[in-house]
Structures are given as C-alpha cells and as structure tokens.
N, C-alpha and C positions, 0 to 999 in steps of 0.2 A: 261365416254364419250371418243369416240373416237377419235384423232387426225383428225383436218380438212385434212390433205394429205389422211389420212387413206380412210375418208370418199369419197374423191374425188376416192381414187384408187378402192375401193371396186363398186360404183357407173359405170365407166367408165368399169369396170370388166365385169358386168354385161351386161352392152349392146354390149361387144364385143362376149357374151357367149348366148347372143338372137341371133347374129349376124345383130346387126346395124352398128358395124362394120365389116367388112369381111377382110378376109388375103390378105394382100398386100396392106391394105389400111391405106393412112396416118391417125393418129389423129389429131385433132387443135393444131394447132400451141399454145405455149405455151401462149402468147399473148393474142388469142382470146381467151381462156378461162378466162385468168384476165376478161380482161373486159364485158365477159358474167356473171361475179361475183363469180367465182368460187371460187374463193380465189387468195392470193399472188401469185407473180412470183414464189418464194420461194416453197410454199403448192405444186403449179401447178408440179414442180418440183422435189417433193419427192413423189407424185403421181405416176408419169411415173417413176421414178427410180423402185419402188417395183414394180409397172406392169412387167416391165422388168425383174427384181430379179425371178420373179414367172412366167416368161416364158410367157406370154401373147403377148408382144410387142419387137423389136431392134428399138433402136435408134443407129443415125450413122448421123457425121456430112455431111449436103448436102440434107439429106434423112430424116430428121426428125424423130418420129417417128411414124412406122410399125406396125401395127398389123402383128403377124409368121403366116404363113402356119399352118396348124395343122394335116394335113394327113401328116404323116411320111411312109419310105417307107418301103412298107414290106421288114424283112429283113430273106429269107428262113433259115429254118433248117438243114433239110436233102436233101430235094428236088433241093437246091443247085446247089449239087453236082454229081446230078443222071450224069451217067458216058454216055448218051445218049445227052447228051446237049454239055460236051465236047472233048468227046472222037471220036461221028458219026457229030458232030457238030458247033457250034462258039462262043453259049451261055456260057460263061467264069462264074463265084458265081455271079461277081456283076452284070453285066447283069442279068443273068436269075432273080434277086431279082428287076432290072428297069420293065422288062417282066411282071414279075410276080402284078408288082403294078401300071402297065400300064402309065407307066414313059417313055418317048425320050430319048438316050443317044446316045451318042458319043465314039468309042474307046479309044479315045486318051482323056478322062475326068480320065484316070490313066496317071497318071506321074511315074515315078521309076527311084531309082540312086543305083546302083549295086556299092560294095564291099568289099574286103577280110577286115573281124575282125577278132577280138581274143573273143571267144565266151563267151557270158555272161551267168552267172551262170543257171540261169532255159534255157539257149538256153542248154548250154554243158550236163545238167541233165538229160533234152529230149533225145539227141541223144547218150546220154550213154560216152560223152567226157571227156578227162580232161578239167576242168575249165582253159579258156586261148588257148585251140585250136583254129587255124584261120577256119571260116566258112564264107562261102559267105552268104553277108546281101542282101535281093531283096528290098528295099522298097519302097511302093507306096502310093500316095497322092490322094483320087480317090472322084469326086468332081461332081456333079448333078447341069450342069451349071455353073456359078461362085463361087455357095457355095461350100464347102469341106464340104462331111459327115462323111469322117475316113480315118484311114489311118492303113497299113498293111506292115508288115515287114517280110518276109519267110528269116527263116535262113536254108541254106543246106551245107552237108557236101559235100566240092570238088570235092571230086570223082564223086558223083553223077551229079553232074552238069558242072563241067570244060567242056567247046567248046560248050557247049547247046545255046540256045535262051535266057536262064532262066539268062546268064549272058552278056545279051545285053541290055545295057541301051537303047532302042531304045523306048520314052513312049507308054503306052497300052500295053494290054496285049502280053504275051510272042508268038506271030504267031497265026496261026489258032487253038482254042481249050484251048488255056491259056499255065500257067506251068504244071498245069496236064496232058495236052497232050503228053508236053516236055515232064516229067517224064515216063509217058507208054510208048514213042518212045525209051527213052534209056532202057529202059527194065524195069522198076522199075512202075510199074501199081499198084495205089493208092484201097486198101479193105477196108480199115476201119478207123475212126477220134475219136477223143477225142477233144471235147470242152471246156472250161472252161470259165465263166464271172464273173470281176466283177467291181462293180460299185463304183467310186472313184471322190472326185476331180481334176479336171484336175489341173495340172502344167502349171507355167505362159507360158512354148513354147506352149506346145499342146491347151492352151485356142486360142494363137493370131493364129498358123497353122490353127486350125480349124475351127475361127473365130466365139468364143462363146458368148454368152451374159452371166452376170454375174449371177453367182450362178448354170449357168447348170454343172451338173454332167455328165463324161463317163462314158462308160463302155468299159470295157478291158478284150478281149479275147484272150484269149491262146488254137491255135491251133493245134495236135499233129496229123500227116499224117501217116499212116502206109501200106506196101503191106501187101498181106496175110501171109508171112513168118514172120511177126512182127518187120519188118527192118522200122527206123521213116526215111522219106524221105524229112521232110519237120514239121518244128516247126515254126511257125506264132504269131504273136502279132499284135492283132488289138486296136484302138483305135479309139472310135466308139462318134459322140455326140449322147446324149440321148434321147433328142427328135425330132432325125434327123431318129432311124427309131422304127419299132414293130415288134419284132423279134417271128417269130412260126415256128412251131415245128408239123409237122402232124407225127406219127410213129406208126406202131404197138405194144401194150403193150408186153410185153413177160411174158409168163408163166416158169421162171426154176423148179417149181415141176415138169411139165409138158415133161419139155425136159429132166430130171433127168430120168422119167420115161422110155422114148422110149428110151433111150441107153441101 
C-alpha cells in the first residue's frame, strides 16, 4: 500500500493533468484539504512537497501553492541566429526564441555586468589561450517577466572587443542587432557555431539566481562562435532551467559521401 501522502499527491496529479487545475492556479489551502478529510496537516504536506519535487506545482510563501505554466518557451536552434534578424535587423537569439513562441518581451528583461578575468580553463581552451589570460566576462541574467529563464556569459578576447558596446554595462542587449552585430561592425562577422548541452544539477547560486523549485535540473550550454577564417570570437555559457524552455533544431541533414564525391 501506498503512503497516504503518496495517494493524495498522485490523486491531485491527476486532476491537474485533466486540467481541473490550470497554470497559475492556486491549490487548497492546506487546511481545507484536512478538513475535507484528506488527511493530516502533516500527509497534506508531503503531498505538495513531491508535487513540487516532480515539477507539477511552486510553493512560495504569500502565494501558496501554484500550479507551473507548462508551455515552456521555444528555445531556437539555428534559426536563432539566422544573420537576417540581427545583422538587417533587432531580433537579438532571445528575442527571436520570445518571437518565435509568441511571448511579449521587453529589452531590458537582460540585465549584464561586464568584466576583465583571468580566463577559465574551457573559456582559455576555446579561444586557444594560456589558462589565466585576462578576457572580457559579458554576463547576462535574462528573465520572461519576473521569472529568470537563464543566464549567459560570453567570454571575448580584448582585442576584439575593447571600446565596443559589448563592453557597456548598459542592460539589454548590446545596441541595435545584439553583440553580433558589435562583432560584424568591427570586422570580425560570426560563420559558423558549436554547441554543446548538458544537463546537471544546479548549484545552490544558480538554484536561488534562477529561482528553481526543488529537484529541477539545468542544462548548460557551451557556446563556441567562429568567423569563416576559424578565428573563436566569442565562447558563451549558458545556464538554462529545464523546464523553463524546448529546445529545436530544424537543419538540413548532410550527406558527406555525397559532398566527398562532387569535389
């Protein structure tokens, strides 16, 4: 037999997954479930904890608790970054990903505090450094409303960026077009990326930064920027909650037999 909490939490599950309850709606108060006989204060109590544990609900004092959102937001792959959104235009990654999932946003929902490190080991790896060379940190806190969905850290080497935009704390994105604009404007026009995810427990900063409920996992991307000459322009670390978005990927498959052959 299963734990009375259990039963209560698997029960309450269910009607929030018929949707009788809907997102952004409180549940009963812990109270009025005792006394509709649900069980102890106690039972009632390890109910909503595992709701919570398994992503269904946030509790948060004031606010009781919530039933989540469950549409997370698209979060593009390639499309991105198509160089027509902000090179001819203003649509900056996270935007075009609010765009793209027909979200409202704000520029100024990125925050960023610029500056000089001593570069850490997969930053220095990326752009081919000694470990311990100073590079300029961009980082930004970038938040859908009151919530924070992730946060993003572009490491660039000096050169490239001293007297840019790119190292203006000023929040939101770097001027018209983002830092990739920055970047093509000094000369240095972004050809190709390397992505990398993965999915970890967060750390007790990044739980409270992020403002996670318990037990949700990130995910963490490493992002490697390159012009056509193979020079890295820009090495990024994201830190992403997990089911804050849904990450796709539209691409052409590639044939290399295929391209082997026509050379």
């Amino acid at each position: 037999m299963a734990p009375k909490w259990r039963e209560l939490a698997d029960k309450l599950a269910e009607r929030i997954n018929r949707g009788e309850y809907q997102p952004g709606q409180q549940l009963p108060q812990i109270r009025e479930l005792v006394a509709a006989g649900e069980g102890s204060k106690t039972t009632v109590h390890q109910a909503y904890k595992a709701l919570e544990a398994e992503g269904l609900v946030t509790s948060s004092r004031g606010h009781g608790t919530v039933v989540r959102q469950r549409v997370p937001l698209k979060r593009l792959g390639i499309g991105r970054y198509d160089k027509a959104k902000w090179r001819d235009g203003d649509e900056v990654a996270f935007i075009a990903d609010r765009v793209a999932s027909g979200r409202s946003y704000r520029r100024n929902e990125q925050t960023q505090t610029i500056s000089l490190v001593a570069a850490p080991p997969a930053v220095a790896t990326a752009h081919g450094l000694p470990e311990g060379t100073e590079v300029y940190a961009r980082a930004r806190l970038v938040k859908e409303g009151d919530q924070p969905t992730h946060t993003l850290t572009s490491y660039y080497r000096p050169e490239h960026v001293e007297g840019t935009r790119l190292v203006d704390p000023t929040p939101g994105p770097a001027g018209r077009g983002g830092g990739f604009r920055v970047l093509y404007d000094a000369g240095y026009e972004i050809d190709h990326m390397k992505e990398e995810l993965f999915a970890r427990a967060p750390t007790a900063d990044e739980a409270k930064l992020l403002q996670l409920p318990p037990g949700e996992p990130v995910v963490e991307l490493h992002r490697t920027t390159y012009t056509a000459s193979g020079t890295v322009v820009e090495f990024a670390i994201g830190i992403h909650a997990a089911s804050r978005f849904a990450w796709e990927y539209d691409f052409r498959v590639p044939d290399s037999a295929k391209d082997e052959k026509g050379q």
